[in-house]
C-alpha positions in Angstrom: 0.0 0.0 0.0 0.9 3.4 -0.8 1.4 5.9 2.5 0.1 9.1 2.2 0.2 11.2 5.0 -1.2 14.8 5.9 1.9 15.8 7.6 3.5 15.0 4.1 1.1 16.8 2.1 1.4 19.7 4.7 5.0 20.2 4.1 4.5 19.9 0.2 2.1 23.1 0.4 5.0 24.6 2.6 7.7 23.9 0.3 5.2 25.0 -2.7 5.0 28.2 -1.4 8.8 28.4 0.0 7.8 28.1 3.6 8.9 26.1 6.0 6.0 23.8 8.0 6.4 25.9 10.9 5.8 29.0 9.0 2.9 27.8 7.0 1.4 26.4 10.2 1.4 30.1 11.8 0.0 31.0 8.7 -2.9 28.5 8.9 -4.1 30.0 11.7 -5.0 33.6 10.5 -5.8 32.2 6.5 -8.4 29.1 6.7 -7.5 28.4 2.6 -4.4 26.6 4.0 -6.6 24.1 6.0 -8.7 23.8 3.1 -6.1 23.2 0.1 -4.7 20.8 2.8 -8.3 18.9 2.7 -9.0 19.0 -0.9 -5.4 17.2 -1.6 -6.8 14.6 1.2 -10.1 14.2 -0.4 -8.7 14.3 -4.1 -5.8 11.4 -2.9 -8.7 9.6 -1.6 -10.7 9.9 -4.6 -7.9 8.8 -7.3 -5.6 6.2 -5.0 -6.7 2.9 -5.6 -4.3 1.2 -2.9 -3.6 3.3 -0.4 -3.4 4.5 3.5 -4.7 7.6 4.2 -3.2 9.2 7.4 -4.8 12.4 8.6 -7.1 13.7 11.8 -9.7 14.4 8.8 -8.9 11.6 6.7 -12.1 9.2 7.4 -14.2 12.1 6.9 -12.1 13.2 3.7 -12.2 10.1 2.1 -15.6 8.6 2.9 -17.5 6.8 0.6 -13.9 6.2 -1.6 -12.6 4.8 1.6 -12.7 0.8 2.0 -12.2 0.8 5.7 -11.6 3.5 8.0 -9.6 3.1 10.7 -9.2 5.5 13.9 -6.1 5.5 16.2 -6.4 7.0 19.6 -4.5 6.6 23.3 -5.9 8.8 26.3 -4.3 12.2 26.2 -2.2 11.7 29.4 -0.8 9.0 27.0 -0.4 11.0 23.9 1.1 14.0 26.1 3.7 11.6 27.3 5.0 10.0 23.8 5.1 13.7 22.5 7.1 14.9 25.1 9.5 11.9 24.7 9.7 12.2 21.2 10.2 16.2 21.5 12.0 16.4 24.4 9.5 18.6 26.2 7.7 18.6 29.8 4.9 16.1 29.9 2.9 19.6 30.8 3.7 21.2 28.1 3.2 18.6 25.5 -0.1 18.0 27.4 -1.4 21.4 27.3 -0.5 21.8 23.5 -2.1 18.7 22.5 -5.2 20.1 24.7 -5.4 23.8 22.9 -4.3 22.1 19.4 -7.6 19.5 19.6 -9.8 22.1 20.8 -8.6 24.3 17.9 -8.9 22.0 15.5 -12.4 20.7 16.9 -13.9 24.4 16.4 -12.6 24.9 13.0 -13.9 21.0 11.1 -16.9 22.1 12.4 -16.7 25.5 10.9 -15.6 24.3 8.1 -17.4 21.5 7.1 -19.4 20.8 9.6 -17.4 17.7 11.2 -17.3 16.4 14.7 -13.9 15.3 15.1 -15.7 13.3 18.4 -18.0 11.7 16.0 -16.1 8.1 15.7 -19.4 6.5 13.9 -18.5 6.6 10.9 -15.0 4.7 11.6 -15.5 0.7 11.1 -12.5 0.2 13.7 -11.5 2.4 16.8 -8.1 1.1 18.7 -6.8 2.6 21.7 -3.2 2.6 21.4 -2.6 2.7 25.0 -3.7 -1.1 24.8 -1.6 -2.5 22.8 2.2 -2.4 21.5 2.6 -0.2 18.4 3.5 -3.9 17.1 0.2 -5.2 18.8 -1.5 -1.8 16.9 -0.1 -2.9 13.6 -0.7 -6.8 13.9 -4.7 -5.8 15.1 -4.9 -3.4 11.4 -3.3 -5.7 9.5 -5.9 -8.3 10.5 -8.7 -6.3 9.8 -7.2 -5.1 6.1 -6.5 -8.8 5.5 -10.0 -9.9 6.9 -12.3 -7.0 4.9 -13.6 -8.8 2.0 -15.3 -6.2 -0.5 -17.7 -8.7 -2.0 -19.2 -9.6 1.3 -19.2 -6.2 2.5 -22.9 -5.2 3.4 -22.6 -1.2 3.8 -20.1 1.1 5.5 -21.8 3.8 7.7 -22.4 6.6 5.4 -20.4 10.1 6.0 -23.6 11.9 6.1 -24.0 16.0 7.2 -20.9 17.2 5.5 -20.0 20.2 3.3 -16.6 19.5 1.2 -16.2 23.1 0.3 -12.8 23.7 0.1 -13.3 27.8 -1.1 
């Protein structure tokens, strides 16, 4: 499968317009076209891939109906603040407090924007709390489900209903 992941596509727009993530990302937050050039290259990826993983906060919802399976990946926020930190090298605090804002944030503007909750994990057809397992364990418990979905037997995915794609 071919990996395509918002992060990647983020820094792509940065380097497109000579920025660097960090600029572009400060930019994002006064000019809401940079969220939504972000989404349309999610939504497009989705539409054209034929093998791929999508990897985004908005990529279920972004990809819908050309999605096979959509999968949602989640640990407890003490637990997210902590591998942050880690892999940042920043207080647990910190990284917790910035994960905090930075969800909040980014809950206010899907719905905004399109009209997402970001809570909403319905339309996902497998939720796994990586606190549970090993990111071996997380991998192994995917790959079954990938190798276990069979598109001919598949009876309906829950619909991504209530959504505005308007990407300005």
């Amino acid at each position: 499968y071919e990996h395509v992941s918002g992060g990647d596509v983020f820094r792509d727009i940065a380097a497109e317009r000579g920025l660097t993530p960090l600029e572009l990302n400060r930019l994002a937050e006064e000019d809401d076209q940079i969220d939504r050039d972000l989404d349309r290259r999610l939504r497009s990826t989705a539409r054209d891939g034929e093998t791929l993983v999508l990897e985004s906060r908005l990529a279920g919802w972004m990809a819908a109906e050309y999605a096979d399976l959509r999968i949602w990946l989640d640990a407890p926020l003490e637990v997210r603040a902590a591998r942050i930190a880690d892999r940042e090298e920043k207080p647990v605090e910190q990284a917790r407090e910035e994960t905090r804002a930075r969800a909040e944030s980014e809950a206010l503007r899907y719905e905004e924007y399109y009209g997402i909750d970001i809570d909403d994990l319905s339309i996902y057809d497998l939720v796994i709390n990586t606190a549970r397992w090993t990111p071996e364990g997380v991998l192994s418990l995917t790959e079954q489900a990938v190798d276990a979905y069979d598109g001919d037997g598949d009876e309906g995915q829950t619909p991504v209903t209530g959504v505005t794609y308007d990407f300005g």
